[in-house]
Backbone as JSON Lines, residues from 0, in Angstrom:
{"i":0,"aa":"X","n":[17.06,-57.51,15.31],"ca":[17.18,-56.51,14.29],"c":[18.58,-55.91,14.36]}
{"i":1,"aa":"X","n":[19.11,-55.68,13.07],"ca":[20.88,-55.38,13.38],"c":[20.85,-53.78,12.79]}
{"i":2,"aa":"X","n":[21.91,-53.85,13.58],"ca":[21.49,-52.18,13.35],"c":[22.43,-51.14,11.87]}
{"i":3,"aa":"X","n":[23.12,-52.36,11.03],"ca":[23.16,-51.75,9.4],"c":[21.92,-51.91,8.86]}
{"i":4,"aa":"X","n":[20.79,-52.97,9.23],"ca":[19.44,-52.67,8.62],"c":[18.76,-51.58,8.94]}
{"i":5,"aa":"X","n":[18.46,-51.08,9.93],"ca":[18.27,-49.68,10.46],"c":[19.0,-48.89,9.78]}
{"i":6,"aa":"X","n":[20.41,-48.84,9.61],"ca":[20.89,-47.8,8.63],"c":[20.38,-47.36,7.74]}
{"i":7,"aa":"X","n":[19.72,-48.08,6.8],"ca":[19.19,-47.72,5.5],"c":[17.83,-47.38,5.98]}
{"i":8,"aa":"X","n":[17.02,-47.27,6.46],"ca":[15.99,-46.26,6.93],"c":[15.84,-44.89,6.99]}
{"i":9,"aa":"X","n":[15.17,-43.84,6.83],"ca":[14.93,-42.73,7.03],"c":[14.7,-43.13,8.51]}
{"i":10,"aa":"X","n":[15.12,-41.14,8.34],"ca":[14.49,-40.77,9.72],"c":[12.61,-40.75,9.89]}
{"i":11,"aa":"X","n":[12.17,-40.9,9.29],"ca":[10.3,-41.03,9.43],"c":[10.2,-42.48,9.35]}
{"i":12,"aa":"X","n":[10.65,-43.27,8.75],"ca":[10.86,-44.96,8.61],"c":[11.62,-45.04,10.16]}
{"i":13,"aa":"X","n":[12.43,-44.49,11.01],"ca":[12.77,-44.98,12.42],"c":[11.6,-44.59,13.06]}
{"i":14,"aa":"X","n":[11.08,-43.46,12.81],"ca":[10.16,-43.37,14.01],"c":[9.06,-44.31,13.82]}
{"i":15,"aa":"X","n":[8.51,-44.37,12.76],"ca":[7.66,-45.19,12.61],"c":[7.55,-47.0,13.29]}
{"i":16,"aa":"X","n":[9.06,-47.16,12.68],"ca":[9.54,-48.76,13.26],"c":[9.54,-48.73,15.48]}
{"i":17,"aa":"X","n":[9.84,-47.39,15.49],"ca":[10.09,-47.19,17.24],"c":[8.54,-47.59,17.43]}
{"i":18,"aa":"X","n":[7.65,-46.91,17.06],"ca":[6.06,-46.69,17.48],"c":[5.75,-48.44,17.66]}
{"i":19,"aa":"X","n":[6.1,-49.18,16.46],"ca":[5.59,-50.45,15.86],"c":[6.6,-51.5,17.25]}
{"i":20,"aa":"X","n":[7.59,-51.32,17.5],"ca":[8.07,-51.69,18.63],"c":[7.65,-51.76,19.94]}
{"i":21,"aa":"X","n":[7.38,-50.19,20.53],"ca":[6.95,-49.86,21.63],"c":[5.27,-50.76,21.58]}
{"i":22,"aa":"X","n":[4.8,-50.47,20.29],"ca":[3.09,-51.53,20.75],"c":[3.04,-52.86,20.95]}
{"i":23,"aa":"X","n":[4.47,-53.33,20.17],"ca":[4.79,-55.21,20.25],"c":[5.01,-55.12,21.56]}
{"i":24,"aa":"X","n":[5.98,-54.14,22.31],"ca":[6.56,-54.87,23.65],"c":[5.1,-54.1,24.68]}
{"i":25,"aa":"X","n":[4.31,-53.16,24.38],"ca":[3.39,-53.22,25.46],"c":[2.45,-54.45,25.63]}
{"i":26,"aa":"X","n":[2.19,-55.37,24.25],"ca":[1.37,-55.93,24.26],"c":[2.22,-57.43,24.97]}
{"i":27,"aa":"X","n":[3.41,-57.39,24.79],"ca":[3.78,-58.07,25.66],"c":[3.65,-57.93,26.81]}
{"i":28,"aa":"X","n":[3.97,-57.15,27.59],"ca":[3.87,-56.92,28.74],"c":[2.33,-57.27,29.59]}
{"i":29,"aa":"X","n":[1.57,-56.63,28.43],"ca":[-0.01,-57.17,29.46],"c":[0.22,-58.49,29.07]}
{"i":30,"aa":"X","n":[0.2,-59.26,27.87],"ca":[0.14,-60.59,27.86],"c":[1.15,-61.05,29.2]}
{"i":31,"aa":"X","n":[2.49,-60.89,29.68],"ca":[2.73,-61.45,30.73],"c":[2.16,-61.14,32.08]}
{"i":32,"aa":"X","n":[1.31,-59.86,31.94],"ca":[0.51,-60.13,33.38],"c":[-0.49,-60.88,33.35]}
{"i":33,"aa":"X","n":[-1.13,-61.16,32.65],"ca":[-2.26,-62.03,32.68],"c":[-1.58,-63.73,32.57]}
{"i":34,"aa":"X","n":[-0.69,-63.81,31.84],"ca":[-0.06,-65.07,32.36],"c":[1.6,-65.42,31.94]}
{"i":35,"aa":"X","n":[2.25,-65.68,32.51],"ca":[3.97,-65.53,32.61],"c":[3.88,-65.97,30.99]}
{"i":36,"aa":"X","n":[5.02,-65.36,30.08],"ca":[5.05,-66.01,28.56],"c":[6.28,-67.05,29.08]}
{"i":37,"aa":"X","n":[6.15,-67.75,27.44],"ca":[7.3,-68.67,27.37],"c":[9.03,-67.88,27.28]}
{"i":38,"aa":"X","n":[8.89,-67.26,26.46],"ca":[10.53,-66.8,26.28],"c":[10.4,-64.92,26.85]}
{"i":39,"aa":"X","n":[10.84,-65.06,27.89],"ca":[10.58,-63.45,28.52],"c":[11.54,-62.47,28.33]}
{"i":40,"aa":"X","n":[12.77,-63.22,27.31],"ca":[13.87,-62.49,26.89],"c":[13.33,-61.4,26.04]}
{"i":41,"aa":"X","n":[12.25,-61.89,25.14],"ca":[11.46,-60.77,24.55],"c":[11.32,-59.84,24.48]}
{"i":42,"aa":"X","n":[11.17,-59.8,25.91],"ca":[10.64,-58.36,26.58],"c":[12.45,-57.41,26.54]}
{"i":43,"aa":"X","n":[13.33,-57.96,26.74],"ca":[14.54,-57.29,26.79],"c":[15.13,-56.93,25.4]}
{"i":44,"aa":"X","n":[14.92,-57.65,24.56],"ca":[15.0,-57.89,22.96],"c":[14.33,-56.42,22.53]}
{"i":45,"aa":"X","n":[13.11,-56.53,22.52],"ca":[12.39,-55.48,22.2],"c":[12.97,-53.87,23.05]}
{"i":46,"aa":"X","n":[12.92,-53.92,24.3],"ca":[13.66,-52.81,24.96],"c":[15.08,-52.1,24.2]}
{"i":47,"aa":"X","n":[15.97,-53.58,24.23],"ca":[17.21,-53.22,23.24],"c":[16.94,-52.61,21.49]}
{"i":48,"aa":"X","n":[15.88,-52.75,21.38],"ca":[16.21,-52.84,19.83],"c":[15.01,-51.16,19.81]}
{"i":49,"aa":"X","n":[14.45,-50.67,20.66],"ca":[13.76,-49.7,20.9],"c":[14.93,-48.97,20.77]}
{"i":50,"aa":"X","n":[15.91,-48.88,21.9],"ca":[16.75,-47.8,22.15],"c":[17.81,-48.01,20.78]}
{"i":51,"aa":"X","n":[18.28,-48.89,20.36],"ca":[18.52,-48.99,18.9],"c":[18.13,-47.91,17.9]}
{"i":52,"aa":"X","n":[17.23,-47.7,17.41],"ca":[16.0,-47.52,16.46],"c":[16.34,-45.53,17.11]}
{"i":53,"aa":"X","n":[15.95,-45.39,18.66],"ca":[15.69,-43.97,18.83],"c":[17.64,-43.65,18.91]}
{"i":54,"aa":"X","n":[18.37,-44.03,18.88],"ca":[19.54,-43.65,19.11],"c":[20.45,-43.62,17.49]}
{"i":55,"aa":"X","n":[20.02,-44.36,16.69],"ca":[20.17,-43.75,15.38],"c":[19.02,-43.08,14.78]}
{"i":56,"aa":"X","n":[18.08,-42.79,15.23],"ca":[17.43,-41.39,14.76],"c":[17.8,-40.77,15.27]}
{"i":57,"aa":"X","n":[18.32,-40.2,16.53],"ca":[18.84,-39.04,16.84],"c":[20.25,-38.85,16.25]}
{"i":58,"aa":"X","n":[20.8,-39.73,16.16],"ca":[22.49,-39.5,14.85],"c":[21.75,-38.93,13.36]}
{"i":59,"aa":"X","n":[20.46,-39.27,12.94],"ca":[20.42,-39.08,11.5],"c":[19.94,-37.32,11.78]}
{"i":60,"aa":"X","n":[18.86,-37.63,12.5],"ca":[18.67,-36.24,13.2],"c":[19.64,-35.02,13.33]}
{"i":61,"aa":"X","n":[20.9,-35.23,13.83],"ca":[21.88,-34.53,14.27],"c":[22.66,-34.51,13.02]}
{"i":62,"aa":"X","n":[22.64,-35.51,12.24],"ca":[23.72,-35.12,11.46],"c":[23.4,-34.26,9.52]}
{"i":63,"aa":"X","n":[21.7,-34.14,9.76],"ca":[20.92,-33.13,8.81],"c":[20.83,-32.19,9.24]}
{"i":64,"aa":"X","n":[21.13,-32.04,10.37],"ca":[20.64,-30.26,11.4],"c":[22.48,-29.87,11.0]}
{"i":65,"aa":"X","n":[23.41,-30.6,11.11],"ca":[24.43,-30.16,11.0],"c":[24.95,-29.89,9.57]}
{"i":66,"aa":"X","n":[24.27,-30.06,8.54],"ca":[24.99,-30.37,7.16],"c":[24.31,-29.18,6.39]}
């Protein structure tokens, strides 16, 4: 996910996409305890693109509190 597509999101459209993230990568996570996955980059993919997502909501955040 690149993060000019995130640009054009609201701030209620990021949080929403964070929530929808955080449940993909938990459900990864039990799926790899119960048995190793194929591509485990996944799991880092998803992490990166979490903090993505909450780090331009807090810019859109900050920059309506300021205006």
């Amino acid at each position: 996910m690149k993060a000019s597509e995130l640009r054009e999101l609201s701030v209620d459209d990021l949080v929403a996409k964070e929530k929808d993230l955080a449940e993909e990568l938990f459900k990864l996570k039990f799926q790899h305890g119960i048995r190793p996955l194929e591509n485990t980059a996944k799991l880092g993919q998803f992490k990166k693109d979490i903090a993505r997502v909450k780090t331009l909501a807090g810019e859109k955040r900050e920059s309506e509190a300021s205006s």
